[in-house]
N, C-alpha and C positions, 0 to 999 in steps of 0.2 A: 777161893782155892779151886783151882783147875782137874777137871775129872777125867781120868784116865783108867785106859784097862789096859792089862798088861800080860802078851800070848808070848805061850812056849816055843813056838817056830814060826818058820815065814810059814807054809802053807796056813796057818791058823791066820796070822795076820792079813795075806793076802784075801784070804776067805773072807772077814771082817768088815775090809776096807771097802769091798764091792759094793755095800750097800749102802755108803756114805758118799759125800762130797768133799773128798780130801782137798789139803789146803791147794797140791797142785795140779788139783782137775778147776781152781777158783775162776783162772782166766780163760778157762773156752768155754766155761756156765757161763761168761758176760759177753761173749764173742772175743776174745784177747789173747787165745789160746794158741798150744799146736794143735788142735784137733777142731773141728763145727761144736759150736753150740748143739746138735740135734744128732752127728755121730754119738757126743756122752751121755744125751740122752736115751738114745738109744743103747748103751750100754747099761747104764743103770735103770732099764726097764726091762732089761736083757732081752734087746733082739737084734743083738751085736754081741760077739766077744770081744773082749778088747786085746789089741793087737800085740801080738809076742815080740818085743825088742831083747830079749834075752840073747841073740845073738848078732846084734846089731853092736858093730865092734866101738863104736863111743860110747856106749848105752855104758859095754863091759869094762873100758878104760871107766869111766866115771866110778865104777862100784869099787872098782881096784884100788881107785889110787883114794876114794874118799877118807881112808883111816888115817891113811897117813899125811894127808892134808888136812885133816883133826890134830894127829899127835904135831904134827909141825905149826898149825897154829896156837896149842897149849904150850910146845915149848917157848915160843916165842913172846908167847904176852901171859908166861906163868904168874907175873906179880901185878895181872891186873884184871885176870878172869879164875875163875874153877870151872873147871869143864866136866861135865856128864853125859854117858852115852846110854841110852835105851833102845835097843835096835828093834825090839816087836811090842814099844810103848804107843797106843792110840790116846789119842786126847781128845776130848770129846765136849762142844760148846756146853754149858752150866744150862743153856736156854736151845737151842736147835741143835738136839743131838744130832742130826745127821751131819754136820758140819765136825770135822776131824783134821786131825793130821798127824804124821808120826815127823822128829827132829831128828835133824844130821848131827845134833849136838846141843846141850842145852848148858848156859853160861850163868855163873854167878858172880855178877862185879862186885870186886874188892873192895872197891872207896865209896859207896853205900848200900851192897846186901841186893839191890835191883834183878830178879832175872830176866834173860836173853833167850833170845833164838841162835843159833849158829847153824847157817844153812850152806851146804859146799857145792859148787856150782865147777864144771869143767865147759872149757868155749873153745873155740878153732875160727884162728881169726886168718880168714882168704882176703879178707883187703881191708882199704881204712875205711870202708864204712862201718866192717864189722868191729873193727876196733872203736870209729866212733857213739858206736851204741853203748861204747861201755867208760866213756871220758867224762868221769862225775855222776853216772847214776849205772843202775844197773837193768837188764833189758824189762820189758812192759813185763811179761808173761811172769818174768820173776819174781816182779815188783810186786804183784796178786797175789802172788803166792805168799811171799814177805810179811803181809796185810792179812792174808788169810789164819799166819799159822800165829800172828799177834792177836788176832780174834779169837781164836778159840783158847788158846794156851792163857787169853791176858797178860800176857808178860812187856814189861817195862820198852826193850829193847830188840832189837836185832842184828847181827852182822853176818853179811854175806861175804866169802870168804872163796875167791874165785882163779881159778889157773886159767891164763890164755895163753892159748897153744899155737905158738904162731908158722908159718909157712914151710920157713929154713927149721923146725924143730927145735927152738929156740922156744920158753915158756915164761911167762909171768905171773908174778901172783899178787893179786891186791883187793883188800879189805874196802870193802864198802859198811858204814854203821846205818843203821835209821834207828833213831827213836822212834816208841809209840806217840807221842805228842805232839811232832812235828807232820804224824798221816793219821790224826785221828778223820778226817772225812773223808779221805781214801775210807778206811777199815770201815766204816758205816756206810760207804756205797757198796763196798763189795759185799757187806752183812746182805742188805736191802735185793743186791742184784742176786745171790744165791739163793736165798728164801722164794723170790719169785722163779726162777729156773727149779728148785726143788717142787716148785708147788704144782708142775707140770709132771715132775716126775712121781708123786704120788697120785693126781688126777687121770695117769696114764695118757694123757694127751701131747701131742708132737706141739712144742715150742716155736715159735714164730726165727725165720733163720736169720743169725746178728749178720754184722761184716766180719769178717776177718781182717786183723790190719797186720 
């Protein structure tokens, strides 16, 4: 069974999170991120803030349109998920609590009781490479994160569930699934790699710096 705390507002959750390694800080603990490996670090030793995208205008398209690209993916696959929303639910690994993360949606499949992730992803796609980052898989940074929030939560499944926003204004929308059982060594690398990047943030010592790709 998966452990979880459950706060009355965002500032409480925000407050929370700070001192965790949420599912989507996973990919720049391994260098895979948007951020260095050694800016997060420095934020979770606090001698960094971390940086205010509160008015960074996709940051706020993303927040806006995520409900309703929830209720439009429940309406759409009603007779083969249940969907559930926890907006200030932390989850918290059984064995390395600082390992967390909170769901954009959390899924009950029908045809045998398994639960999921449902994670809502918004893209802007300026050309076909950025589109080809997304023809059959979905991008690296997400993928960590995908693996991160199957780690801690233990859950069965995942599906990312993504709007790309293309040029002419013109948008798409398509479902990616991953089972747990087809990235079980994905999720045990990223266990491994966050454990050693935490272990720098409890010794207070600066992390050796990854690539960024």
């Amino acid at each position: 069974m998966s452990q979880y705390v459950e706060y009355d507002s965002y500032s409480e959750w925000l407050k929370a999170r700070r001192n965790t390694l949420g599912a989507s800080e996973a990919a720049s603990a391994i260098g895979i991120g948007f951020m260095s490996t050694i800016d997060l670090w420095r934020e979770k030793t606090c001698r960094k803030q971390p940086n205010d995208l509160s008015e960074n205008e996709r940051v706020k398209y993303g927040i806006a349109v995520e409900e309703h690209l929830r209720a439009l993916f429940q309406a759409q696959f009603v007779n083969k998920y249940q969907v559930e929303y926890h907006a200030f639910r932390v989850y918290k690994h059984d064995t390395y609590k600082f390992m967390t993360c909170t769901l954009d949606g959390e899924l009950i499949r029908l045809s045998d009781g398994a639960k999921g992730v449902w994670e809502c992803k918004t893209a802007w796609v300026m050309s076909k490479r950025d589109l080809d980052e997304w023809n059959g898989r979905i991008k690296q940074a997400y993928f960590c994160q995908i693996c991160a929030q199957l780690l801690v939560t233990n859950y069965d499944f995942a599906i990312v569930t993504v709007q790309l926003i293309m040029p002419d204004g013109n948008s798409e929308i398509r479902h990616y699934n991953i089972e747990r059982g087809e990235v079980k060594e994905d999720i045990e690398y990223i266990k491994n790699e966050a454990i050693k990047f935490w272990r720098y943030v409890i010794q207070d010592k600066q992390p050796p710096q990854k690539l960024m790709l």
